[in-house]
C-alpha positions as CSV (number, residue, x, y, z in Angstrom):
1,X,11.1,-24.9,12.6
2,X,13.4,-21.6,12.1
3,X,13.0,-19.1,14.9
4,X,11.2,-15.5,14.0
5,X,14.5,-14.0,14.2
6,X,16.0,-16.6,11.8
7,X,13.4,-16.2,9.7
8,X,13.4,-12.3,10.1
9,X,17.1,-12.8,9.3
10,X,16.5,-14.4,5.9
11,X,13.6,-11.9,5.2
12,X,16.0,-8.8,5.7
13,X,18.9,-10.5,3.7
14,X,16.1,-11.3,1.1
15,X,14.8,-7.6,0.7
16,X,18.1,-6.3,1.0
17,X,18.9,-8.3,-2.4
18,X,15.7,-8.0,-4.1
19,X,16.0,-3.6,-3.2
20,X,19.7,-4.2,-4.9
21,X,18.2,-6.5,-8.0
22,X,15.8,-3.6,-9.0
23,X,17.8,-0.7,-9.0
24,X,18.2,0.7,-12.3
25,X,19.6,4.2,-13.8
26,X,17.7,7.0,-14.9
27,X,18.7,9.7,-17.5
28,X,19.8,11.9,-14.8
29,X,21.6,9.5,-12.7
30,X,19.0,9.1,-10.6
31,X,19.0,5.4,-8.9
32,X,15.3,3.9,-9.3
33,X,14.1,1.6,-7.7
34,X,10.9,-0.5,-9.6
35,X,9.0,-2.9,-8.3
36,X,10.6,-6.1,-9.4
37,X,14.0,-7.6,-10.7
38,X,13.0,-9.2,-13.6
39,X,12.4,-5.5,-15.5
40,X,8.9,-6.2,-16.0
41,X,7.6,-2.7,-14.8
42,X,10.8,-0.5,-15.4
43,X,9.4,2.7,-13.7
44,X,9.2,4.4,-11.0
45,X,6.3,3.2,-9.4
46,X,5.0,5.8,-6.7
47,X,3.2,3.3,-5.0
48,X,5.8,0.3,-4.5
49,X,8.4,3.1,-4.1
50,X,6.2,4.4,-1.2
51,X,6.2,0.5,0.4
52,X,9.6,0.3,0.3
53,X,10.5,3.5,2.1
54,X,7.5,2.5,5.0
55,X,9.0,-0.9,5.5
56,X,12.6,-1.2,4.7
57,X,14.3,2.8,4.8
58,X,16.6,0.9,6.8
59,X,17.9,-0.8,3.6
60,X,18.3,1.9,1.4
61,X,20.9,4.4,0.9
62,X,18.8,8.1,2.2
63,X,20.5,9.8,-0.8
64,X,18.5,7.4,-3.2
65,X,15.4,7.6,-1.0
66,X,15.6,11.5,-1.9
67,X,16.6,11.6,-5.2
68,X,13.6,9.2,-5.9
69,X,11.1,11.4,-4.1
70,X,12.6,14.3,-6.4
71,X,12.1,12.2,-9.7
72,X,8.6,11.6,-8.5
73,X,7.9,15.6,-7.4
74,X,9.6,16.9,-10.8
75,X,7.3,14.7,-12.6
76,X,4.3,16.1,-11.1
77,X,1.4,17.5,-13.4
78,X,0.9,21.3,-13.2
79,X,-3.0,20.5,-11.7
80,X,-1.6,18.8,-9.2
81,X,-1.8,14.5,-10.7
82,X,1.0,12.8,-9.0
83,X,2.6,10.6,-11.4
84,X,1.9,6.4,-11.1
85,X,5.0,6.0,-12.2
86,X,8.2,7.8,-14.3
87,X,10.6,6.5,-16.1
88,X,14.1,5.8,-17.0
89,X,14.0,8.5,-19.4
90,X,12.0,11.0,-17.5
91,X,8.4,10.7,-19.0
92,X,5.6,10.1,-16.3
93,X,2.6,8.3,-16.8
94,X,-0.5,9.4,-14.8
95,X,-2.9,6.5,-15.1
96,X,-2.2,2.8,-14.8
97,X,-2.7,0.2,-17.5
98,X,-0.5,0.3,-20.7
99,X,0.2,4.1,-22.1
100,X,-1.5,3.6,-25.2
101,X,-4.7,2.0,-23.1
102,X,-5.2,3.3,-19.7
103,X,-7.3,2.4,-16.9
104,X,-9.7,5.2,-16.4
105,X,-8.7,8.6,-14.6
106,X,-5.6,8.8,-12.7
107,X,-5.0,6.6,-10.0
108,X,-6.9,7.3,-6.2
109,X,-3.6,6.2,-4.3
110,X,-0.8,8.2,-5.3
111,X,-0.9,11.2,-3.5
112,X,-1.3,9.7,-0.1
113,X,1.9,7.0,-1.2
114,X,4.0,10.2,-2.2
115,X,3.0,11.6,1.1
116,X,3.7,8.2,3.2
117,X,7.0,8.5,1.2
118,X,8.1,11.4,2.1
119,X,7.0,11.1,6.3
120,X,8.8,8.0,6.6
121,X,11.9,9.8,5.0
122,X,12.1,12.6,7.1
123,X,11.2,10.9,10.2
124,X,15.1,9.0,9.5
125,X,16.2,12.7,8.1
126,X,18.3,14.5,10.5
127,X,16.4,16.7,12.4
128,X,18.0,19.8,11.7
129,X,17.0,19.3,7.8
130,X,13.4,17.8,8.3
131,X,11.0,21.4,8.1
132,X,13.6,22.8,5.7
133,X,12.6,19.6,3.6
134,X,9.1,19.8,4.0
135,X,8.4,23.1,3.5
136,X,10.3,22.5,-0.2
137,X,8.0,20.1,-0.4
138,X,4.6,20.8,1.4
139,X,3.2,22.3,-1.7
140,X,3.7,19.7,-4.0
141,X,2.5,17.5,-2.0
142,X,-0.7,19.6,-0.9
143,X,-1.7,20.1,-4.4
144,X,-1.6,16.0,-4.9
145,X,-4.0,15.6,-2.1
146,X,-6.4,17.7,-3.5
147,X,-6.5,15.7,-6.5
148,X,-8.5,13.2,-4.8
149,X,-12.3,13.4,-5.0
150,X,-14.5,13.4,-2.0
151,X,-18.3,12.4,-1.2
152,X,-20.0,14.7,0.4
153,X,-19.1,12.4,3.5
154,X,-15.3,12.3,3.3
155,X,-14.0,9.4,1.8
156,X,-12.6,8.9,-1.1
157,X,-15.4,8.5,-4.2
158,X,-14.6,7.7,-7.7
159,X,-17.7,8.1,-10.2
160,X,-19.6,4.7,-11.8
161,X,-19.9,6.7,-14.9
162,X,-16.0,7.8,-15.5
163,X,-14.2,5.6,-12.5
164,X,-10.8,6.1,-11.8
165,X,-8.4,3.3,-11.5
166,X,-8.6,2.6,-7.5
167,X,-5.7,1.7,-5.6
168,X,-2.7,0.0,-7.1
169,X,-3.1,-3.5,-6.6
170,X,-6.7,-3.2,-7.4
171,X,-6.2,-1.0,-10.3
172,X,-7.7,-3.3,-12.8
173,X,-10.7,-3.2,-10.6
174,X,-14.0,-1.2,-11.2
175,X,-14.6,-0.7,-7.8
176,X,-16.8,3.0,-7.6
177,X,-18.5,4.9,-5.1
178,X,-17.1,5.5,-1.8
179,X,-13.9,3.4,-1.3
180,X,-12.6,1.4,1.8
181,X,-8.9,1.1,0.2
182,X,-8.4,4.3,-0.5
183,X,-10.2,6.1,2.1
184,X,-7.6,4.3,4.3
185,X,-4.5,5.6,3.0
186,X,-6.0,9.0,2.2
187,X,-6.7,9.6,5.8
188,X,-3.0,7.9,7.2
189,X,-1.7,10.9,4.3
190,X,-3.9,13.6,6.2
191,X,-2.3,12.5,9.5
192,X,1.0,12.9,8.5
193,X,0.0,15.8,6.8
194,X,-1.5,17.5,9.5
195,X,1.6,16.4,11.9
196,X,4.3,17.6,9.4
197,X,2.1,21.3,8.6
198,X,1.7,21.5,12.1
199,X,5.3,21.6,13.4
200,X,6.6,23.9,10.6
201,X,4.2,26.5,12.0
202,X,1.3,26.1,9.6
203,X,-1.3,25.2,12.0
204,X,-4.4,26.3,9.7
205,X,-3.3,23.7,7.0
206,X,-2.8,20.9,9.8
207,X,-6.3,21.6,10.8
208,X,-7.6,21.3,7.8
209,X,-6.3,17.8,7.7
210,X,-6.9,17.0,10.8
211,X,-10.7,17.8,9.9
212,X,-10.5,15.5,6.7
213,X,-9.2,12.8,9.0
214,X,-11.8,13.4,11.1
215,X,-14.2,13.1,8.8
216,X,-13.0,9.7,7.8
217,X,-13.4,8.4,10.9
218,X,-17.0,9.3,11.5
219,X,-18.5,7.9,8.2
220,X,-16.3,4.7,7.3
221,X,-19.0,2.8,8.7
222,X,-21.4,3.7,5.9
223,X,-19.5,0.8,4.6
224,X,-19.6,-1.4,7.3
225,X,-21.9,-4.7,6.1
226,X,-23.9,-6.4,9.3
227,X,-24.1,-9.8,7.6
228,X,-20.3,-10.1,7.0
229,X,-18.9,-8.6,9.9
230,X,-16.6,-6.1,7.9
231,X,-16.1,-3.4,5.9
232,X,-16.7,-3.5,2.2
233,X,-14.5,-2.1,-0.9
234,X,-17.4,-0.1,-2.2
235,X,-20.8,1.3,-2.2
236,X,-21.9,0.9,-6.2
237,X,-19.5,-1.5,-8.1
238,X,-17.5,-4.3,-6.3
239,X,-19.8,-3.9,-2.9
240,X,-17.8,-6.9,-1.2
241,X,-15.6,-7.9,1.7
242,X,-12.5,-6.6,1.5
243,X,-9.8,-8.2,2.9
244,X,-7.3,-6.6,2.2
245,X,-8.7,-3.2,3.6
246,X,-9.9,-4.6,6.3
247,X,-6.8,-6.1,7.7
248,X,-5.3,-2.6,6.5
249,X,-7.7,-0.5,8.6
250,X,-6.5,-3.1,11.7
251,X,-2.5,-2.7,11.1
252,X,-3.0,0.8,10.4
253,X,-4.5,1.5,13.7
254,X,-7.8,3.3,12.5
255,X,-9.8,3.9,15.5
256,X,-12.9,1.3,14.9
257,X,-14.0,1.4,19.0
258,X,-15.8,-2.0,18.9
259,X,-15.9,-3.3,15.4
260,X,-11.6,-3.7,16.4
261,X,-12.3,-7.1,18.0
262,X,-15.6,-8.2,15.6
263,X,-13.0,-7.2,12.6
264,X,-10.3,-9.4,14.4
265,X,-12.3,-12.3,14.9
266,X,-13.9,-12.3,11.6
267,X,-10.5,-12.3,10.2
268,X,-9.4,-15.1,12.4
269,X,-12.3,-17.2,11.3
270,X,-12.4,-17.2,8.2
271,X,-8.4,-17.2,7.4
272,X,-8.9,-20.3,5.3
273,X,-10.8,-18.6,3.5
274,X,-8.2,-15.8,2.0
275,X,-4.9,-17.6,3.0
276,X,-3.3,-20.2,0.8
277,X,0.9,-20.3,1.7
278,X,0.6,-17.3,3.9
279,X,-0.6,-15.1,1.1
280,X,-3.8,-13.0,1.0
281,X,-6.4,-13.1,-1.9
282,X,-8.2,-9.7,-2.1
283,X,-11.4,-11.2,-1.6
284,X,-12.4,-14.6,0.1
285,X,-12.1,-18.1,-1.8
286,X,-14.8,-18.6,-4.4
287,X,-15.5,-14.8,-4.8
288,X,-14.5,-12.3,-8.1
289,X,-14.8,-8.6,-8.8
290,X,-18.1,-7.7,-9.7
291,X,-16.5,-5.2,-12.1
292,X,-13.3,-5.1,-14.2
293,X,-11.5,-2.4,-15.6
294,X,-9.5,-4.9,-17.3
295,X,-10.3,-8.1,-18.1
296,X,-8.8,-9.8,-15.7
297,X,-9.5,-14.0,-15.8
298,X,-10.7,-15.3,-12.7
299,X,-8.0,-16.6,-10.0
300,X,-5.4,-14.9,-11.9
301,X,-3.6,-11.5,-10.6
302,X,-6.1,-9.0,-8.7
303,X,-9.1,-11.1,-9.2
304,X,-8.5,-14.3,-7.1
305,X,-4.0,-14.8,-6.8
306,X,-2.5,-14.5,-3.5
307,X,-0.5,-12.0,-2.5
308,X,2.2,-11.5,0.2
309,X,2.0,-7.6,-0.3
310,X,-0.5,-8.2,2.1
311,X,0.2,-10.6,4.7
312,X,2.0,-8.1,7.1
313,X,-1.4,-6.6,7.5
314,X,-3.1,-9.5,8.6
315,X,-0.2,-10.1,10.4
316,X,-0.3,-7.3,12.4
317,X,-4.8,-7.5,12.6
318,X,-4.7,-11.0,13.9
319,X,-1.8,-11.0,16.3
320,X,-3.5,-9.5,19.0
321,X,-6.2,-12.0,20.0
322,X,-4.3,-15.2,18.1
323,X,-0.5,-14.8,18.3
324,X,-0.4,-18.3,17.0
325,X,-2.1,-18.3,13.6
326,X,-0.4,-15.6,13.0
327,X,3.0,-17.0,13.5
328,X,1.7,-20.1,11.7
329,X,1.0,-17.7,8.5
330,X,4.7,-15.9,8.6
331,X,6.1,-19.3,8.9
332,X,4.5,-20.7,5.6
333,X,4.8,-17.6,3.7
334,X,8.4,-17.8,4.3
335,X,8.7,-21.5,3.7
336,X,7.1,-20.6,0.2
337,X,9.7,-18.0,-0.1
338,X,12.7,-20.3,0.8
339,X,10.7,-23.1,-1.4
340,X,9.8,-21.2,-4.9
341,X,11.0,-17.5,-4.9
342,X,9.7,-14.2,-4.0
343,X,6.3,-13.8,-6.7
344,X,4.2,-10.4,-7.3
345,X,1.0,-13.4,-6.7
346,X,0.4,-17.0,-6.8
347,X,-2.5,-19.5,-6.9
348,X,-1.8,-23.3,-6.8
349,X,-1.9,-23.0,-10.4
350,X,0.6,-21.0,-11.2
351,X,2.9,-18.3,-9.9
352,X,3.5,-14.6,-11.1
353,X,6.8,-12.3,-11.4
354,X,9.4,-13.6,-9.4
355,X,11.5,-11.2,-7.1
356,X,8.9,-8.5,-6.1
357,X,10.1,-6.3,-4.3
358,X,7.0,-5.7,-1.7
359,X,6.1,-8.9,-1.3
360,X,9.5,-9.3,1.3
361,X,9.1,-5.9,1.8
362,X,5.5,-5.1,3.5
363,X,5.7,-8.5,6.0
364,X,9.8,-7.9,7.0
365,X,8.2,-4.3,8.1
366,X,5.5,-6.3,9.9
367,X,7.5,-9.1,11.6
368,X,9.8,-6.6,13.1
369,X,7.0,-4.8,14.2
370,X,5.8,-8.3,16.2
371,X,8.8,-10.4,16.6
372,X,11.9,-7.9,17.0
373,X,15.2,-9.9,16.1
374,X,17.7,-10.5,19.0
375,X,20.3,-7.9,17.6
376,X,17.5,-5.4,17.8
377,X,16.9,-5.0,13.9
């Protein structure tokens, strides 16, 4: 059995290829980098874009890392819509699914990824450029959060009766009401929002967001469900376990006081349930979205494939109270790596886009998190 360094090794030297195998040339000479190597979405996507810079800046050029959050910023809408993706030629497209059908409203995500983005570049930005660089872009990215709709509580709300595509990797999903997934990442943005406002000077903006944050944090547990022991993705459509937000809300350090270790131990129980070769289906074994956007067949893509995009996360959830399972899971997720290829998703049926870029990308960020490499990578 390979070490966690060798295997974090491989990983590295695997995302460094799959980040060179995507790149491709926009009309300006910008270098993009899209979500796969196989030129299946040949865009700009904001929200793989934003995965990439969290989990492998390291691995990328910082010149390309900027230009891209240019391309992004240029391409925003003059009400504020931050684009789901741009491409080659410059055109952005504001709402996922195929341009001439698209999913809904604009996408719930993409203003917190654009903000993620951004933090995680400047926080490897020189420090004599960083406020200089966020005051260019503080507006911009001000105006995307605002794009977001809010319940009356706080979290993130898309309407039953005109739904927005949710977050990315659930963007064929009807899922309405107030959201776990998106909620999640809105209020990571608001923190890095409010850190970023704060030490350029602007301390009633960073207030603001803290508040927002704030505000989060007191009502995510009107979607907390007793009888599962975890949160759920919604509270109309698609009111069911989430996994994926759940292990999110864990890695991402959201302060849960007790529901940390009842969230940990469900997620350690029932791993069987949502793991198949160290991949994570969005919701347990046997369960399908209660509402599609798209029809998606069941146990293919977002309604019942495995994904590695998420297996960092539960990484990271489960390590704390079961170091071993979750050392078991990195070790056959990379043994289906070394076996088959790198896949967007997979079932034991069949296997989806090979070389994705985020599915090496969001666990290498993880394991080095857990299991640092002996030359310190």
């Amino acid at each position: 059995m390979p070490t966690p360094d060798d295997s974090i090794l491989w990983l590295t030297e695997t995302a460094q290829n799959l980040l060179k195998g995507c790149q491709t040339r926009a009309h300006d000479g910008t270098v993009l980098y899209t979500p796969d190597g196989r030129a299946h979405y040949a865009a700009l996507w904001t929200r793989d874009f934003a995965y990439m810079v969290e989990h492998t800046a390291d691995l990328i050029p910082p010149e390309h890392l900027e230009a891209c959050i240019r391309y992004i910023i240029r391409a925003q809408r003059e009400d504020g819509v931050v684009p789901d993706r741009v491409r080659p030629d410059g055109v952005p497209v504001y709402v996922a699914g195929p341009e001439n059908n698209p999913l809904g409203e604009p996408n719930l995500d993409n203003p917190a990824f654009l903000v993620i983005a951004v933090h995680h570049h400047l926080t490897r930005t020189p420090p004599s450029r960083r406020n200089a660089l966020f005051g260019e872009w503080a507006s911009a990215l001000d105006r995307g959060m605002h794009t977001i709709p809010l319940s009356p509580h706080g979290l993130v709300y898309n309407d039953p009766a005109k739904p927005h595509s949710p977050y990315g990797f659930t963007d064929c999903i009807g899922k309405t009401g107030e959201l776990l997934m998106e909620s999640l990442l809105y209020w990571a943005a608001c923190g890095r929002m409010a850190k970023w406002h704060q030490q350029t000077g602007n301390r009633k903006q960073a207030d603001d967001y803290r508040g927002r944050a704030k505000r989060i944090e007191t009502n995510l547990q009107r979607l907390w469900d007793e009888a599962s022991q975890g949160f759920l993705a919604a509270s109309v459509d698609c009111r069911q376990l989430d996994i994926w937000g759940n292990a999110f809300a864990l890695a991402l350090g959201f302060p849960l006081g007790k529901r940390r270790t009842v969230l940990q131990r469900m997620l350690v129980n029932r791993h069987e349930e949502y793991l198949w070769r160290g991949q994570v289906r969005h919701l347990p074994k046997g369960e399908h979205w209660q509402r599609l956007l798209l029809p998606v067949p069941r146990d293919r893509y977002q309604n019942g494939a495995y994904w590695a995009t998420a297996t960092g996360w539960v990484l990271q959830a489960i390590h704390p109270i079961n170091p071993t399972l979750a050392r078991r899971i990195f070790d056959e997720m990379i043994e289906d790596f070394r076996q088959h290829g790198v896949y967007e998703c997979i079932t034991p049926e069949y296997r989806q886009l090979e070389s994705y870029v985020v599915s090496a990308c969001n666990p290498l960020g993880a394991a080095r998190k857990l299991w640092r490499t002996a030359s310190g990578r």
